[in-house]
N, CA, C and O atoms as a GROMACS GRO file, in nm:
protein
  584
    1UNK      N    1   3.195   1.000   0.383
    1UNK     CA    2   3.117   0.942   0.276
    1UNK      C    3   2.969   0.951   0.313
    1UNK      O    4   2.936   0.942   0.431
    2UNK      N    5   2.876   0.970   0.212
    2UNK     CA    6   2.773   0.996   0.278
    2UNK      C    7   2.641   0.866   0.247
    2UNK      O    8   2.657   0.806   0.140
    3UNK      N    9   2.560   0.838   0.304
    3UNK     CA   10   2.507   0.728   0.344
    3UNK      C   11   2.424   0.679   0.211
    3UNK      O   12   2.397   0.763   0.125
    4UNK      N   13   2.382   0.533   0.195
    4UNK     CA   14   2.267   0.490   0.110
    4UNK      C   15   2.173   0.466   0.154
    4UNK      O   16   2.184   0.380   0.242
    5UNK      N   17   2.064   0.504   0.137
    5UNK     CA   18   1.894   0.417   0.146
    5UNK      C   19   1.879   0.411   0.087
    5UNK      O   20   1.859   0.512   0.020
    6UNK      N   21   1.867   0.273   0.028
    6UNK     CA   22   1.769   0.252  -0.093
    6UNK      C   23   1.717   0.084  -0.096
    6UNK      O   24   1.784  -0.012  -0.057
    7UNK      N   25   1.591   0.082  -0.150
    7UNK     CA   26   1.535  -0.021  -0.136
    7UNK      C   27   1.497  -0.102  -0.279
    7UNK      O   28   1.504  -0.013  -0.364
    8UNK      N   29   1.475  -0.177  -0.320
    8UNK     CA   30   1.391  -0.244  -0.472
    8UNK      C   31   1.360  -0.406  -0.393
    8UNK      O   32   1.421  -0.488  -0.324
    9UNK      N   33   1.208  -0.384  -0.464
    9UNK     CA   34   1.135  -0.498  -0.404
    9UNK      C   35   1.020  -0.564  -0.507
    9UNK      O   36   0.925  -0.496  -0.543
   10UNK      N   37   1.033  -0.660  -0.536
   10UNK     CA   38   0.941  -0.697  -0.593
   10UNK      C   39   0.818  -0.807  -0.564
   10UNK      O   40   0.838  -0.927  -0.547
   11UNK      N   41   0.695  -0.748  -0.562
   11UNK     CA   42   0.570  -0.811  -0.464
   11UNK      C   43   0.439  -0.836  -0.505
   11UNK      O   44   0.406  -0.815  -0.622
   12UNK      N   45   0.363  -0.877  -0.427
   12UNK     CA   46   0.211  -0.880  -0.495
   12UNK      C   47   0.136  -0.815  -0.414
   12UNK      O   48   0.176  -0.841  -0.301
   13UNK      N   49   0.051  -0.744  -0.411
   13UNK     CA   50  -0.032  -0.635  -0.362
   13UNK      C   51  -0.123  -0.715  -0.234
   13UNK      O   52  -0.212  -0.779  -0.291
   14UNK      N   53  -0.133  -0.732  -0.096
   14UNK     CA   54  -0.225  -0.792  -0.075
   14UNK      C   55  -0.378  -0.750  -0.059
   14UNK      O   56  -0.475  -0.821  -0.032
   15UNK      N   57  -0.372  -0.643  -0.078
   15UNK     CA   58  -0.541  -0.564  -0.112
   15UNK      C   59  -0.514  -0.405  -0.162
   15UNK      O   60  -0.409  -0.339  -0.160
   16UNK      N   61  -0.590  -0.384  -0.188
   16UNK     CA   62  -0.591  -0.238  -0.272
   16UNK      C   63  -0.546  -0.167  -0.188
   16UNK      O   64  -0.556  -0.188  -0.067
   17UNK      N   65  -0.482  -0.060  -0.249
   17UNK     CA   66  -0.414   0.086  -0.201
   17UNK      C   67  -0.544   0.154  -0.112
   17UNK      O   68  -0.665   0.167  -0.133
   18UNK      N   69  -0.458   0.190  -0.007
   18UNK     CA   70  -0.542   0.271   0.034
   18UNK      C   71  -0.551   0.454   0.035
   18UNK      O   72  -0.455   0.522   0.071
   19UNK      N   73  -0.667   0.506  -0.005
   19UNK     CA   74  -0.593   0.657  -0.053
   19UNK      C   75  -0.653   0.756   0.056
   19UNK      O   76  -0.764   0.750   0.109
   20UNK      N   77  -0.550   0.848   0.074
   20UNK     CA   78  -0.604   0.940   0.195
   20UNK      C   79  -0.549   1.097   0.114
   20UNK      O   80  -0.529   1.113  -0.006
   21UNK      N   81  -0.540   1.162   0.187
   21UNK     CA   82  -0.522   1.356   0.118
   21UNK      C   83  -0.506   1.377   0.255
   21UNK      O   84  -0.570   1.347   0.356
   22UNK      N   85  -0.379   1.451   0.224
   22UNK     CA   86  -0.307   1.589   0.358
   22UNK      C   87  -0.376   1.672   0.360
   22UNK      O   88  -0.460   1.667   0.270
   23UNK      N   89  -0.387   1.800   0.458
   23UNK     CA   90  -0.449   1.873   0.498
   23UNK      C   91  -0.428   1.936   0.376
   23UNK      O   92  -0.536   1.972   0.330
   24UNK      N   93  -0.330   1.967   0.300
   24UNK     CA   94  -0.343   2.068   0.190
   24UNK      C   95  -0.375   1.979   0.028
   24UNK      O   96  -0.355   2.014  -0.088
   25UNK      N   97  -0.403   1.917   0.058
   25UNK     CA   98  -0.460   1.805  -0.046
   25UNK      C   99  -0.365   1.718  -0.146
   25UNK      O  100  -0.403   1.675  -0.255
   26UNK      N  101  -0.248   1.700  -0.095
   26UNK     CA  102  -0.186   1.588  -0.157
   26UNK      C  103  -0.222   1.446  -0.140
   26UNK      O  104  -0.272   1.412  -0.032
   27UNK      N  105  -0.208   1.380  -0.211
   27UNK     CA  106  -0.260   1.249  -0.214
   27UNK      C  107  -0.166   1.146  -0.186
   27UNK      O  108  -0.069   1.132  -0.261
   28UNK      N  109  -0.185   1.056  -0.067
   28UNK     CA  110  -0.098   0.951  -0.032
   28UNK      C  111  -0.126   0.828  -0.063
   28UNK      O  112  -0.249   0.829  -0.073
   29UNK      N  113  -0.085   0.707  -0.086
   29UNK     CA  114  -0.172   0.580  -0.122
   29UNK      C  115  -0.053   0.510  -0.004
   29UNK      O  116   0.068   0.524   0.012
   30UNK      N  117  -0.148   0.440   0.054
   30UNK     CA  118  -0.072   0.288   0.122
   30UNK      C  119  -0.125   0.198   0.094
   30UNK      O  120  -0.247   0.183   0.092
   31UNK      N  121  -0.017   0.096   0.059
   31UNK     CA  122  -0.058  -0.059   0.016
   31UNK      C  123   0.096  -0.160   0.103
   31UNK      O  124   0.206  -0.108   0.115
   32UNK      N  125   0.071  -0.279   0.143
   32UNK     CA  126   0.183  -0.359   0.133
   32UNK      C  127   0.187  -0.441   0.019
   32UNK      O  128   0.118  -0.455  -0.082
   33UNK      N  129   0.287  -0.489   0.064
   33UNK     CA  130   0.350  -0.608  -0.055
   33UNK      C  131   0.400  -0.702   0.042
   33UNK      O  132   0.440  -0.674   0.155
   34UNK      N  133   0.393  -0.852  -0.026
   34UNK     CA  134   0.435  -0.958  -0.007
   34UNK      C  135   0.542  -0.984  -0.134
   34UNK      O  136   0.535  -0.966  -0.255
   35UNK      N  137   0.651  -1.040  -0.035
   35UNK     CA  138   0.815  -1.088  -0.131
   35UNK      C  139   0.801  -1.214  -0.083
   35UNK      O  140   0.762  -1.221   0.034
   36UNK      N  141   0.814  -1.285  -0.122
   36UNK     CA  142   0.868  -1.413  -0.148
   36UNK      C  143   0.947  -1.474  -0.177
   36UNK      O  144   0.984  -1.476  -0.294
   37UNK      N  145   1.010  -1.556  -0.073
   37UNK     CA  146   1.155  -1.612  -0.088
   37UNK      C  147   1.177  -1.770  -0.095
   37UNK      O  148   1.133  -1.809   0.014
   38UNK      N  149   1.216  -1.868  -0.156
   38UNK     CA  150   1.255  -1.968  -0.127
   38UNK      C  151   1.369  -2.004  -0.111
   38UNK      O  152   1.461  -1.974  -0.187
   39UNK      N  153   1.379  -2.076  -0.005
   39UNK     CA  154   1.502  -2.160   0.002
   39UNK      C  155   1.534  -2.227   0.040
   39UNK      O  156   1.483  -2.232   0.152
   40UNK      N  157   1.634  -2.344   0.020
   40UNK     CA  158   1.713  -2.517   0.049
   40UNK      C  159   1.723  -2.510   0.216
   40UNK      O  160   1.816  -2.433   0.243
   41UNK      N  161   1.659  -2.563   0.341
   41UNK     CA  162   1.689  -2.510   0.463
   41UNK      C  163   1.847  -2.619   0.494
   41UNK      O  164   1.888  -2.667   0.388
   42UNK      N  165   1.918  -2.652   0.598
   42UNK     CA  166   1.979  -2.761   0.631
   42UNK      C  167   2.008  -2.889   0.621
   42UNK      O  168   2.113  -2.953   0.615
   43UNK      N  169   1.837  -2.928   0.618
   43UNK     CA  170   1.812  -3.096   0.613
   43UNK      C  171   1.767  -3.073   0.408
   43UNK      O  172   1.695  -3.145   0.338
   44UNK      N  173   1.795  -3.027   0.394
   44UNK     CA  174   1.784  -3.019   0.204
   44UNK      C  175   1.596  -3.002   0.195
   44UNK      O  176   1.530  -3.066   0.114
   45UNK      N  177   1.546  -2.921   0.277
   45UNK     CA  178   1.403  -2.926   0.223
   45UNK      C  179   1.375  -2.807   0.206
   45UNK      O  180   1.411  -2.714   0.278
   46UNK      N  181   1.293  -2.800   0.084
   46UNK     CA  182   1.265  -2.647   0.001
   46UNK      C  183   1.152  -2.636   0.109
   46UNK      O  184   1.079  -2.538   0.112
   47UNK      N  185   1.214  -2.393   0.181
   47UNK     CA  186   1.078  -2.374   0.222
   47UNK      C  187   1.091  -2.201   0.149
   47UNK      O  188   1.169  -2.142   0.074
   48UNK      N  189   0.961  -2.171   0.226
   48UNK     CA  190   0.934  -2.066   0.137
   48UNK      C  191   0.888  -1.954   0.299
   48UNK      O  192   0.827  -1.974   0.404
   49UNK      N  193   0.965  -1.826   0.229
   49UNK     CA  194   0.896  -1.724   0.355
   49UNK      C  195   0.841  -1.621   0.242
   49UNK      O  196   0.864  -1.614   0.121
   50UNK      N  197   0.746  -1.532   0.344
   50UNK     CA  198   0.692  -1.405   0.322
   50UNK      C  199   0.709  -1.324   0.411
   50UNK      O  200   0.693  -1.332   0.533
   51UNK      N  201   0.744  -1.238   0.339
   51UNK     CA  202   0.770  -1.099   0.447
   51UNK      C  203   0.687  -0.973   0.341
   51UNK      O  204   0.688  -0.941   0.222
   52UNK      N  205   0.616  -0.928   0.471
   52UNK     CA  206   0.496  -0.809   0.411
   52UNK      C  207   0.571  -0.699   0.462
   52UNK      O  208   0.608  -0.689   0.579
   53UNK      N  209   0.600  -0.590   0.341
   53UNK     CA  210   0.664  -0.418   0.373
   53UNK      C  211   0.551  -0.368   0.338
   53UNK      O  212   0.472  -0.438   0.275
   54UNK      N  213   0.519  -0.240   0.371
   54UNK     CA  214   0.407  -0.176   0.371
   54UNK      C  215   0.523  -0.058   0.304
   54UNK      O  216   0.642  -0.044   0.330
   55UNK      N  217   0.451   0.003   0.226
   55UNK     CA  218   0.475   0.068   0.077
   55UNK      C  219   0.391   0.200   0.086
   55UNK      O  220   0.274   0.163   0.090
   56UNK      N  221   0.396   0.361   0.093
   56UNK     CA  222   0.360   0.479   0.133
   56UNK      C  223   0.431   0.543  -0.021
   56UNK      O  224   0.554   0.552  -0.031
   57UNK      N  225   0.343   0.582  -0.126
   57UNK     CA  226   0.372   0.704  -0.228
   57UNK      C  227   0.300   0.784  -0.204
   57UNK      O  228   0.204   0.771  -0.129
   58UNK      N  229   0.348   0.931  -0.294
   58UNK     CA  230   0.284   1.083  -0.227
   58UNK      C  231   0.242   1.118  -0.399
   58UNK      O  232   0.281   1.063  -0.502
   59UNK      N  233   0.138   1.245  -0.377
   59UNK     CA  234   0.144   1.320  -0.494
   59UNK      C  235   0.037   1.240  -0.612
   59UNK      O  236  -0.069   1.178  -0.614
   60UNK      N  237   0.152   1.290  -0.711
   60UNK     CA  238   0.090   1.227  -0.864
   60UNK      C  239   0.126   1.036  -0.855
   60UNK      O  240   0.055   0.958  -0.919
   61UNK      N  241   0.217   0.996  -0.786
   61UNK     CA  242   0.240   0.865  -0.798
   61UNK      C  243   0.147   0.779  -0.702
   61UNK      O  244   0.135   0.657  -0.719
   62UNK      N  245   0.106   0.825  -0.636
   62UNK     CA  246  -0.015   0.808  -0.519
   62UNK      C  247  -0.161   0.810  -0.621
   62UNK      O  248  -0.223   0.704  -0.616
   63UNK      N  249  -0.201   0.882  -0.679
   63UNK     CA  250  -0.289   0.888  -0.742
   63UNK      C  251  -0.262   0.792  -0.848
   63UNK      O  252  -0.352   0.826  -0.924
   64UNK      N  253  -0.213   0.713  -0.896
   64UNK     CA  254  -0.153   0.655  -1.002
   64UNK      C  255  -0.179   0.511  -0.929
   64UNK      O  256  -0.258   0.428  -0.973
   65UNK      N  257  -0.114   0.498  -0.831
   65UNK     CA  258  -0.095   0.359  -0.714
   65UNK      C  259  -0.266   0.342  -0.685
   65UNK      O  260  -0.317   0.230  -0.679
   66UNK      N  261  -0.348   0.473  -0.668
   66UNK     CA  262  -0.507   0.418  -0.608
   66UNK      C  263  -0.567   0.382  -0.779
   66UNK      O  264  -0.635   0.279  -0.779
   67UNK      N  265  -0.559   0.424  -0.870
   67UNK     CA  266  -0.626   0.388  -1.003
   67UNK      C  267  -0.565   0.300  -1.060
   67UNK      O  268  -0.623   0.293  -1.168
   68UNK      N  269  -0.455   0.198  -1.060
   68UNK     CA  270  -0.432   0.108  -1.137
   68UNK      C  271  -0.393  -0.003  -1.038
   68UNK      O  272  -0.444  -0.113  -1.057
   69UNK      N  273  -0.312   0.010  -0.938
   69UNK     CA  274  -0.300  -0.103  -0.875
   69UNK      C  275  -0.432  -0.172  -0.788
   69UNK      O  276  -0.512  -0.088  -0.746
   70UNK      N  277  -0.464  -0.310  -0.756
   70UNK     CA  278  -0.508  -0.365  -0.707
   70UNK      C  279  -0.497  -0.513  -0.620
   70UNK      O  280  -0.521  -0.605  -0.698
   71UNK      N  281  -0.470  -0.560  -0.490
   71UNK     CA  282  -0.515  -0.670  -0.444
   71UNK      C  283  -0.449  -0.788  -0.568
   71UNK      O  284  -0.511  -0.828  -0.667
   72UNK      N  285  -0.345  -0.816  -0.539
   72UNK     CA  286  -0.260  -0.917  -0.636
   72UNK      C  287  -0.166  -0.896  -0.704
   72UNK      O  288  -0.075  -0.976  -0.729
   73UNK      N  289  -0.176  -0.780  -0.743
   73UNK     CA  290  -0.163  -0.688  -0.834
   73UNK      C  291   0.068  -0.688  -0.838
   73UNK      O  292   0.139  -0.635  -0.753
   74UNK      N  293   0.099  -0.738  -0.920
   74UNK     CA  294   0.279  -0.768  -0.889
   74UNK      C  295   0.358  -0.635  -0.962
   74UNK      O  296   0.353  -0.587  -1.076
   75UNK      N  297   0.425  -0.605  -0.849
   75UNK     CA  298   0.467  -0.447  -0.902
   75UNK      C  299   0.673  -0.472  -0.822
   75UNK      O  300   0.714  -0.546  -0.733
   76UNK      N  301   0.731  -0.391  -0.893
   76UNK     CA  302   0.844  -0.332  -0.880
   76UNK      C  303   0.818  -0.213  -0.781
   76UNK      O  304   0.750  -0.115  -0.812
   77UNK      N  305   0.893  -0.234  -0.626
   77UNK     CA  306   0.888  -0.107  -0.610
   77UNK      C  307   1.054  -0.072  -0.588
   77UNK      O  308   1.140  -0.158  -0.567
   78UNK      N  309   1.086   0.112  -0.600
   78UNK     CA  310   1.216   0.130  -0.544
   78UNK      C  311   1.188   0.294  -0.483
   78UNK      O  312   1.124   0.393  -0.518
   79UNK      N  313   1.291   0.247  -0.354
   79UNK     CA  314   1.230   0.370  -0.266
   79UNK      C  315   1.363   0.370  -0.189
   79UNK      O  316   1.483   0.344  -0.204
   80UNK      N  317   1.244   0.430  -0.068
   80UNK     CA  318   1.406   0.460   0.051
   80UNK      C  319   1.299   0.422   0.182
   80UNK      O  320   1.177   0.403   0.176
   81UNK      N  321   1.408   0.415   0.327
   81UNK     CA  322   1.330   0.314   0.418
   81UNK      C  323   1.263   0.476   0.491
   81UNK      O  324   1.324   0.581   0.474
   82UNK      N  325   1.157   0.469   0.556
   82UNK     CA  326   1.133   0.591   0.654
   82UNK      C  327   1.078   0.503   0.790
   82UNK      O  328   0.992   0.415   0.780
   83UNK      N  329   1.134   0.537   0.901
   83UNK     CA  330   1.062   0.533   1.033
   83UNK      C  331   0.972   0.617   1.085
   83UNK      O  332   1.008   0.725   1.133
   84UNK      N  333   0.899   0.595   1.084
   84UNK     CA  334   0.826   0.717   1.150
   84UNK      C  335   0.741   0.700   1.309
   84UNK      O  336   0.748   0.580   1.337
   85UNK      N  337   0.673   0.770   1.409
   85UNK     CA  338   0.673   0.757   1.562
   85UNK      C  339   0.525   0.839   1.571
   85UNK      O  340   0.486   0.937   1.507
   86UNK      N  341   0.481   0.786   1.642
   86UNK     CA  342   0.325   0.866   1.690
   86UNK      C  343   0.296   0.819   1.805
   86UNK      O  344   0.365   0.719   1.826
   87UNK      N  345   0.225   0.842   1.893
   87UNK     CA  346   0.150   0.826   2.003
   87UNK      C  347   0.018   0.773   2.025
   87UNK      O  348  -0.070   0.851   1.988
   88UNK      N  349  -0.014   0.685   2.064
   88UNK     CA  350  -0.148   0.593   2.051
   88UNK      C  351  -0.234   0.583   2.147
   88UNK      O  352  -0.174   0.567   2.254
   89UNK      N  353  -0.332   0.585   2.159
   89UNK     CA  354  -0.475   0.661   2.242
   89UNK      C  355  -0.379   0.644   2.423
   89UNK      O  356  -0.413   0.726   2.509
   90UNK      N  357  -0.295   0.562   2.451
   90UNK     CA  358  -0.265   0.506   2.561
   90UNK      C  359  -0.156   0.583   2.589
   90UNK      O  360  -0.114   0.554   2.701
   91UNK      N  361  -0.084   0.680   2.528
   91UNK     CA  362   0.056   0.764   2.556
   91UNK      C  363   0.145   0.673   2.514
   91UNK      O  364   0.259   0.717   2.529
   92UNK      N  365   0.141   0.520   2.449
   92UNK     CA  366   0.273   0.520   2.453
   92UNK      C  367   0.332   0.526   2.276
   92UNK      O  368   0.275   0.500   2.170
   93UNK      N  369   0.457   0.568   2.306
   93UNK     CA  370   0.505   0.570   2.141
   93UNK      C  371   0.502   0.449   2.054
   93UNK      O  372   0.538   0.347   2.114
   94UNK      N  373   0.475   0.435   1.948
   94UNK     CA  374   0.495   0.360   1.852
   94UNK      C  375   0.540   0.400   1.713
   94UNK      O  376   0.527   0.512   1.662
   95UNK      N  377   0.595   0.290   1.660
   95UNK     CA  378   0.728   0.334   1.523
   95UNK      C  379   0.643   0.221   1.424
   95UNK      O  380   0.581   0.119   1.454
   96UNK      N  381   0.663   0.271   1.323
   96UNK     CA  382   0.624   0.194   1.158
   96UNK      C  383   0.735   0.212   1.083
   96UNK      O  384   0.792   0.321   1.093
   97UNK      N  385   0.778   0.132   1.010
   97UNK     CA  386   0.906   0.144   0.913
   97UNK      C  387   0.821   0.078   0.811
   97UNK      O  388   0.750  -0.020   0.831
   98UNK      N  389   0.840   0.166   0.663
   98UNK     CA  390   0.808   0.171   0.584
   98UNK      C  391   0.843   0.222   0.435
   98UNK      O  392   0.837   0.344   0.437
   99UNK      N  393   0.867   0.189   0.343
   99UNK     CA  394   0.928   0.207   0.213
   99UNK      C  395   0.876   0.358   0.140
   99UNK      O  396   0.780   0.359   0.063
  100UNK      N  397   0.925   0.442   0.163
  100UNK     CA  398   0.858   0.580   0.061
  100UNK      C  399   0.919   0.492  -0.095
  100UNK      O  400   1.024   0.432  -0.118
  101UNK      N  401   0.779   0.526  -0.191
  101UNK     CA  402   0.841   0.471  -0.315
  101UNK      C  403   0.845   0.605  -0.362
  101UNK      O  404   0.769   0.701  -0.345
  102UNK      N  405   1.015   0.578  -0.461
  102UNK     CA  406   1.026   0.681  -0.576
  102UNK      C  407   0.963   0.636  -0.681
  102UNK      O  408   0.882   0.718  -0.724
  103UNK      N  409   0.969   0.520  -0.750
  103UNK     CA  410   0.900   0.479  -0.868
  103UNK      C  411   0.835   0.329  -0.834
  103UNK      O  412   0.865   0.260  -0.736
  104UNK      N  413   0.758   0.304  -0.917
  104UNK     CA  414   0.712   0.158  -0.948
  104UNK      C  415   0.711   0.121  -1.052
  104UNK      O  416   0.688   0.212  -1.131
  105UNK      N  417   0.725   0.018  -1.101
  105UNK     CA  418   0.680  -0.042  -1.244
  105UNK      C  419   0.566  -0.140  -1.221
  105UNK      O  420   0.562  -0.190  -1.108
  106UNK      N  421   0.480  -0.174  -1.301
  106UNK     CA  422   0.380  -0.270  -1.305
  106UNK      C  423   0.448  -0.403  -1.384
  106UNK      O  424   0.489  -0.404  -1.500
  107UNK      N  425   0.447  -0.470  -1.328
  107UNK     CA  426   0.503  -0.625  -1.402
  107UNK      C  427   0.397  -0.745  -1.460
  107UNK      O  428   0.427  -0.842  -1.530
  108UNK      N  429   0.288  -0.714  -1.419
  108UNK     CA  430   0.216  -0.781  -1.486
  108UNK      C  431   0.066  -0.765  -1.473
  108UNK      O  432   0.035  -0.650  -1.443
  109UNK      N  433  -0.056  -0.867  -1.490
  109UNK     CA  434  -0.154  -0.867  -1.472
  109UNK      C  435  -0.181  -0.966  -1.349
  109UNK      O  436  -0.126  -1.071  -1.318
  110UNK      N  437  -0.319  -0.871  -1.273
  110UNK     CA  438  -0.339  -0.971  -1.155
  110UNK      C  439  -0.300  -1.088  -1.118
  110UNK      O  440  -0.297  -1.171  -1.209
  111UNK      N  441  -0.267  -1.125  -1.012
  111UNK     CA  442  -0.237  -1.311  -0.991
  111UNK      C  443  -0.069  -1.380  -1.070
  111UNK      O  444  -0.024  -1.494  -1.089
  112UNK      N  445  -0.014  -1.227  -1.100
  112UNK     CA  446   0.105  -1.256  -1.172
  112UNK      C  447   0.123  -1.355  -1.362
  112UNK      O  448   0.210  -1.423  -1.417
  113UNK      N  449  -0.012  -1.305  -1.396
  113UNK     CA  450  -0.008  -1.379  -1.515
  113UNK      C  451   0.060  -1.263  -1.631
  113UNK      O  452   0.098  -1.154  -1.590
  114UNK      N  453   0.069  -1.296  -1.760
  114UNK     CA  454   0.101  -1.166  -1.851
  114UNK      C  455   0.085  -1.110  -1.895
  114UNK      O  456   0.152  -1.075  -1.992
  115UNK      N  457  -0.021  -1.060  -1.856
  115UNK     CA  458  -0.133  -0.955  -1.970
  115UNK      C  459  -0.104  -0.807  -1.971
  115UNK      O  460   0.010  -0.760  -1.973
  116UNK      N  461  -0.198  -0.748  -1.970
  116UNK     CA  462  -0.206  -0.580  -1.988
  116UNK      C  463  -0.294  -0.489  -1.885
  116UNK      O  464  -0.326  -0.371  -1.902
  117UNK      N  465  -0.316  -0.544  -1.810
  117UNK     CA  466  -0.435  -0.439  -1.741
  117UNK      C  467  -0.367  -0.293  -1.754
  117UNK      O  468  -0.429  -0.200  -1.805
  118UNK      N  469  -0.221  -0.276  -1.698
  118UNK     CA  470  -0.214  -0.144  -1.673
  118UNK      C  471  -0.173  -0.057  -1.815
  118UNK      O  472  -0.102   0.043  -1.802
  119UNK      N  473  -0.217  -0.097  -1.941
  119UNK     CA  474  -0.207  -0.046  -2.066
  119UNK      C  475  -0.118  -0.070  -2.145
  119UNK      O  476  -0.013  -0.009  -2.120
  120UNK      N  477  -0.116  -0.152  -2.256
  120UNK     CA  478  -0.051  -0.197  -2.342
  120UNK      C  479  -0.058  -0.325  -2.344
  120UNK      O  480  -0.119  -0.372  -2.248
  121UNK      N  481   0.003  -0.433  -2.454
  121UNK     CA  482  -0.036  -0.575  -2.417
  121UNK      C  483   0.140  -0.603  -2.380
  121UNK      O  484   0.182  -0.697  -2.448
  122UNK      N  485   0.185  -0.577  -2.342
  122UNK     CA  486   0.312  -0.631  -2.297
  122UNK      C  487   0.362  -0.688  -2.133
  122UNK      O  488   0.464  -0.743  -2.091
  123UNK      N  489   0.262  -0.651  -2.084
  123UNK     CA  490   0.267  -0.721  -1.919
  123UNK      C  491   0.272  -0.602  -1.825
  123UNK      O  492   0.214  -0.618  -1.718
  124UNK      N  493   0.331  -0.488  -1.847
  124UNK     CA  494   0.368  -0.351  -1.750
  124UNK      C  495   0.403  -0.313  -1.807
  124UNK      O  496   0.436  -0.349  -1.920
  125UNK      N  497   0.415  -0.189  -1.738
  125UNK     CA  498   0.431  -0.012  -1.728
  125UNK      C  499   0.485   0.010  -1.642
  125UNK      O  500   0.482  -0.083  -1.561
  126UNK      N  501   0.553   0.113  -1.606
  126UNK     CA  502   0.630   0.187  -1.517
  126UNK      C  503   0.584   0.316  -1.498
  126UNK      O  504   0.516   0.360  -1.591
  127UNK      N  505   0.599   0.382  -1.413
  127UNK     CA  506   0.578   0.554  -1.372
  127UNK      C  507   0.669   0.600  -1.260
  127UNK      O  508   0.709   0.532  -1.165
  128UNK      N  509   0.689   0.704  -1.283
  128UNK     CA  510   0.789   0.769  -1.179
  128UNK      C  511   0.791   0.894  -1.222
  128UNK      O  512   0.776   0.927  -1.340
  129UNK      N  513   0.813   0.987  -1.106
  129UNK     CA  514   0.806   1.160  -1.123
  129UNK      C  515   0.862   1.201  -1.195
  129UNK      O  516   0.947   1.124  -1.241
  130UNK      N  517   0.858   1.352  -1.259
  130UNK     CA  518   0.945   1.396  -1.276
  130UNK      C  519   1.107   1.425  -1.204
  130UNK      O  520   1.117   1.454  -1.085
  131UNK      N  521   1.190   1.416  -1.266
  131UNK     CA  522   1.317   1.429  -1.161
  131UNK      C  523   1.319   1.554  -1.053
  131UNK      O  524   1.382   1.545  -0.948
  132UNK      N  525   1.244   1.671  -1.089
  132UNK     CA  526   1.239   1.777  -1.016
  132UNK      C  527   1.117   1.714  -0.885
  132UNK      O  528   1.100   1.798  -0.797
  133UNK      N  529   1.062   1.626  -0.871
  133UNK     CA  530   0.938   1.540  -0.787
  133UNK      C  531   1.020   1.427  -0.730
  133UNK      O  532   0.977   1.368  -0.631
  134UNK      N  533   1.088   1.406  -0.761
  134UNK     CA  534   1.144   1.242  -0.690
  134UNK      C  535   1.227   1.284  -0.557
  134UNK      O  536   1.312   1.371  -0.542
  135UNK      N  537   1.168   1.188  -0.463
  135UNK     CA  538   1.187   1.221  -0.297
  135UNK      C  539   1.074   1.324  -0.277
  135UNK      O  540   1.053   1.340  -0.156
  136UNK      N  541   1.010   1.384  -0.339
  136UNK     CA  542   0.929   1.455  -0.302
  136UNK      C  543   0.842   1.373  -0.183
  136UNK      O  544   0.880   1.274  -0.119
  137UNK      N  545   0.702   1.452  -0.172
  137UNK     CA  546   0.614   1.413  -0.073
  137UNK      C  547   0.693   1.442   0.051
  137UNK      O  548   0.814   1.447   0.075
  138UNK      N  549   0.536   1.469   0.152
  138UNK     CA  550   0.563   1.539   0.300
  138UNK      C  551   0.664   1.460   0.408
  138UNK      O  552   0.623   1.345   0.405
  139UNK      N  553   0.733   1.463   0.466
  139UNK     CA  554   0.785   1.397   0.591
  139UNK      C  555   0.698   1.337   0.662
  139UNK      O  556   0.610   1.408   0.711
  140UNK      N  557   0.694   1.153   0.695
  140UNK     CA  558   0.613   1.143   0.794
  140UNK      C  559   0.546   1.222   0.918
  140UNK      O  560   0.433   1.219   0.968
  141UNK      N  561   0.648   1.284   0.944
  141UNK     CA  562   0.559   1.358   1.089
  141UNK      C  563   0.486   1.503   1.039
  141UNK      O  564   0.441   1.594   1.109
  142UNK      N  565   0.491   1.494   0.935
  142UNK     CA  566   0.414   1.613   0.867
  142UNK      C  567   0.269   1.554   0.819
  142UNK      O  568   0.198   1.625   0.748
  143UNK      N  569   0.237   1.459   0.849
  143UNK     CA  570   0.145   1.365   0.794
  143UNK      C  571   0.027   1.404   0.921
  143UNK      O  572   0.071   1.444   1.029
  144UNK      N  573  -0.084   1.393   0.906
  144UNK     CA  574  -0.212   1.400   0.998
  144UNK      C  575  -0.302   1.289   1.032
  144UNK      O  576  -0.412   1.283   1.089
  145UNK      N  577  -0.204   1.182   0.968
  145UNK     CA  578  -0.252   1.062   1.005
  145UNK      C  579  -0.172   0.947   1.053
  145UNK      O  580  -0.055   0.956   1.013
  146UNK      N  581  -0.195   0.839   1.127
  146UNK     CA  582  -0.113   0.743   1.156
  146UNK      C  583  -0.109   0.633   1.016
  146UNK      O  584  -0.038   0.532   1.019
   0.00000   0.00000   0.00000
């Protein structure tokens, strides 16, 4: 049988995408996200965690992620997990695990209220590749940057 990765997460941006270009000029955006969880602990008292994934799209959806998302900003993502390994000024290895997104949707306006920033007045938008593009983008270690 052959294996699943797959991820769906839904978060708030904690600062703008950051956008970089491969040596042959594809466009990458990194941003994390914060999820938010509550829950009843033992002694019956509501707590709340955050856990920050850091979020890597390629291409046309990368370019899309640096012009509309922003810093608050509550998005749908769904992807697959990637590890990836580099070497740091000191020789020793280090690993990042991180979400390649296939698509996102936009769920709302900044600060999670319901407006339109990303076009239309209905709260979000969605984008995702063409099907012949999805999984696309380079392999981490094909990347020229950490």
């Amino acid at each position: 049988m052959a294996g699943l990765n797959k991820v769906m997460l839904i978060g708030n941006l904690g600062r703008d995408p950051e956008m970089r270009y491969t040596a042959n000029g594809t466009a990458v955006a990194n941003f994390s996200i914060a999820c938010n969880r509550t829950y009843t602990d033992r002694e019956g008292q509501r707590q709340e965690n955050t856990e920050w994934v850091r979020i890597v799209c390629f291409a046309r959806r990368a370019e899309v992620a640096g012009q509309y998302l922003q810093r608050g900003s509550q998005i749908f993502v769904e992807g697959r997990l990637q590890t990836r390994s580099w070497e740091d000024q000191q020789g020793q290895t280090r690993y990042m695990t991180e979400v390649v997104a296939d698509n996102f949707e936009f769920l709302g306006s900044r600060g999670g209220g319901g407006g339109g920033d990303f076009g239309g007045g209905g709260g979000g938008g969605s984008w995702q590749d063409e099907p012949s593009d999805i999984g696309g983008g380079p392999d981490a270690g094909d990347l020229p940057f950490e």
